[in-house]
C-alpha positions as CSV (number, residue, x, y, z in Angstrom):
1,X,-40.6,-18.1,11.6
2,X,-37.3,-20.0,11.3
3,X,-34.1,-17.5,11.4
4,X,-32.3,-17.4,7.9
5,X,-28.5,-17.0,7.9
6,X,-27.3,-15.3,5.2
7,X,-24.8,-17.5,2.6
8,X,-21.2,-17.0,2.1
9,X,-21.0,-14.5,-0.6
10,X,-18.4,-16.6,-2.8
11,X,-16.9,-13.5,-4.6
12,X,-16.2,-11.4,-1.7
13,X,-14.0,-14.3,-0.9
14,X,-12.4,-14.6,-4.4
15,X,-12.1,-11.0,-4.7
16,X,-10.2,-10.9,-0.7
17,X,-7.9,-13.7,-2.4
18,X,-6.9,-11.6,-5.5
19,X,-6.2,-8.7,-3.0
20,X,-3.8,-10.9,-1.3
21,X,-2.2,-12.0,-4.5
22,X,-2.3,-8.6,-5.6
23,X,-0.3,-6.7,-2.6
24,X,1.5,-9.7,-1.3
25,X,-0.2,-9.4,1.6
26,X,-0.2,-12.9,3.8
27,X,-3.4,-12.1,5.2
28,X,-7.0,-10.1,5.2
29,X,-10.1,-9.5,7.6
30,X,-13.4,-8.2,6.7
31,X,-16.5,-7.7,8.8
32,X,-19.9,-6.5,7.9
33,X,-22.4,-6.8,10.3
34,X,-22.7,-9.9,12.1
35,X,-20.7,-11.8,9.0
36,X,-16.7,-12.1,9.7
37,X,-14.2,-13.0,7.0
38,X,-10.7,-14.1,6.7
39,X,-9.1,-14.5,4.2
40,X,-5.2,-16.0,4.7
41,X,-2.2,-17.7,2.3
42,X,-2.6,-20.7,3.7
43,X,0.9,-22.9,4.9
44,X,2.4,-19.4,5.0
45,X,4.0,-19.0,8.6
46,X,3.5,-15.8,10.2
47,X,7.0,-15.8,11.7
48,X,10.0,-17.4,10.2
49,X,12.4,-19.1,12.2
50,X,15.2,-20.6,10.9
51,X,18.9,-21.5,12.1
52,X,21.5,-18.7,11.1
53,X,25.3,-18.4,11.7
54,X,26.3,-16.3,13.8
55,X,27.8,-13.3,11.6
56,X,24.4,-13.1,9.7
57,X,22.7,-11.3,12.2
58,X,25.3,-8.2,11.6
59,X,24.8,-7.9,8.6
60,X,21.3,-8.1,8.5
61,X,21.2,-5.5,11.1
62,X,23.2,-3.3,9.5
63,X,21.5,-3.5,6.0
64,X,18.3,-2.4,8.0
65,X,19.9,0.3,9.4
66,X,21.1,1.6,6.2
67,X,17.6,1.4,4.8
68,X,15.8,2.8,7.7
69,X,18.2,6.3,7.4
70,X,17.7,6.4,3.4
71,X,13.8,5.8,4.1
72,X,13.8,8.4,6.8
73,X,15.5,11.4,5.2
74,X,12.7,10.2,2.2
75,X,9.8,10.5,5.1
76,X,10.3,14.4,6.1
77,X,8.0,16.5,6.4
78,X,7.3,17.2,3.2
79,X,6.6,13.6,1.7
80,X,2.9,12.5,1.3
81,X,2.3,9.4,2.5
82,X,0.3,6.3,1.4
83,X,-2.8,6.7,3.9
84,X,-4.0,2.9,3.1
85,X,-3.2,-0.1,1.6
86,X,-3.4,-0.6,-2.2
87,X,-2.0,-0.6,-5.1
88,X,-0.9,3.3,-6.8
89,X,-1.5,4.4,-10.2
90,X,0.2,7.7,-11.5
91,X,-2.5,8.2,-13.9
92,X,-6.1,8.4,-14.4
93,X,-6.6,5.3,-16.9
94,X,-3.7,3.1,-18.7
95,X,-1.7,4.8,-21.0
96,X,-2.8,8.6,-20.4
97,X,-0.8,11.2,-18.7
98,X,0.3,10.8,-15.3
99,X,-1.6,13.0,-12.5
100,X,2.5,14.9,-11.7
101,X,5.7,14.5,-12.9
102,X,9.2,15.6,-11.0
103,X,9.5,19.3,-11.6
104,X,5.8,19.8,-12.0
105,X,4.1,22.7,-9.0
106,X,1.1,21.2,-7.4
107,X,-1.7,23.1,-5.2
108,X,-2.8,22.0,-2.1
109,X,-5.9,19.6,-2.9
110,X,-4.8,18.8,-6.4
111,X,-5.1,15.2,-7.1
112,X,-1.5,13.3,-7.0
113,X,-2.2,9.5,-7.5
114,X,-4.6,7.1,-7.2
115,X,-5.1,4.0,-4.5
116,X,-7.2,1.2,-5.8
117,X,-8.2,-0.4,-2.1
118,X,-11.0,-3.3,-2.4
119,X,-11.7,-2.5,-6.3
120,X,-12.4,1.6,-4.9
121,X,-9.9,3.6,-6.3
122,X,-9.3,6.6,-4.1
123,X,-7.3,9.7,-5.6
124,X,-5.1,11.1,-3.2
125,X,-4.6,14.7,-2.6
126,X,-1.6,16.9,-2.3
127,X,-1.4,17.6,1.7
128,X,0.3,21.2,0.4
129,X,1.1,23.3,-2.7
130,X,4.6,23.0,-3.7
131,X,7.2,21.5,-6.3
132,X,7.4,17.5,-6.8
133,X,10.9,16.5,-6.3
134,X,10.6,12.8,-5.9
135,X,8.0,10.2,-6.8
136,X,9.1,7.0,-5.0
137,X,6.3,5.1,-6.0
138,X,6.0,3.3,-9.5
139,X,2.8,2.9,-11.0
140,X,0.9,-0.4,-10.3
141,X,2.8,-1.2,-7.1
142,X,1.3,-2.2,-4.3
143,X,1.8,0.4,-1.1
144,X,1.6,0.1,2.2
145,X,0.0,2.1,5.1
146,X,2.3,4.9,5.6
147,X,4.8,4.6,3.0
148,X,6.0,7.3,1.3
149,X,5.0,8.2,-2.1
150,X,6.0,11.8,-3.0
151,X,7.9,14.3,-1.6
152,X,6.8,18.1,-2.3
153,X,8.8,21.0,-1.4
């Protein structure tokens, strides 16, 4: 009995590369059994190195500084954060209501928003009950792992 390898499965692979062009991400892995995929942008360099003047650096640093203290006063305790990699939706289907608004009172376990990861889209509860004051998250953007997306008081 001769051992049969399974083939590639051709749309997993096109489906990984519209993920890719979908989040921007440069690269994605997938494994299932014995079967391994990877799926990367191809001539896209995983570091960037390029000659800069001297001053640059500064100001880079800087500018990162700034947005790491805006982005941390928007990650206290009280923001929910994006717990995978997607893209969010505010609402249930295109054009109807979205799940909050700013102002609205949610209750702990009341659906927020919605992550589409590998064509699943998980809604997202609230961690808490409380009162949205932010939504820092536009709908059909792609989120990352950790990122802030509402804060609740």
């Amino acid at each position: 009995m001769a051992d049969k390898k399974p083939g590639i499965d051709q749309k997993l692979i096109r489906d990984l590369a519209d993920i890719l062009n979908e989040t921007d991400l440069t690269e994605i892995e997938v494994e299932q059994d014995d079967l391994r995929i990877r799926v990367s942008r191809a001539g896209t360099p995983q570091y960037v190195s390029a000659p800069v003047p001297v001053a640059a650096p500064v100001q880079i640093v800087s500018g990162v500084t700034a947005v790491s203290a805006a982005e941390t006063a928007r990650t206290s305790k009280n923001a929910l954060t994006a717990p995978m990699v997607g893209t969010a939706y505010l609402s249930p289907a295109p054009g109807s209501r979205p799940f909050v608004e700013v102002g609205a009172t949610v209750k702990e376990g009341q659906t927020i928003l919605i992550i589409e990861a590998m064509k699943t889209m998980n809604q997202i509860p609230a961690p808490r009950s409380g009162k949205v004051t932010e939504i820092l998250v536009e709908d059909g953007a792609p989120v990352e792992y950790g990122e802030a997306l509402v804060i609740i008081e």
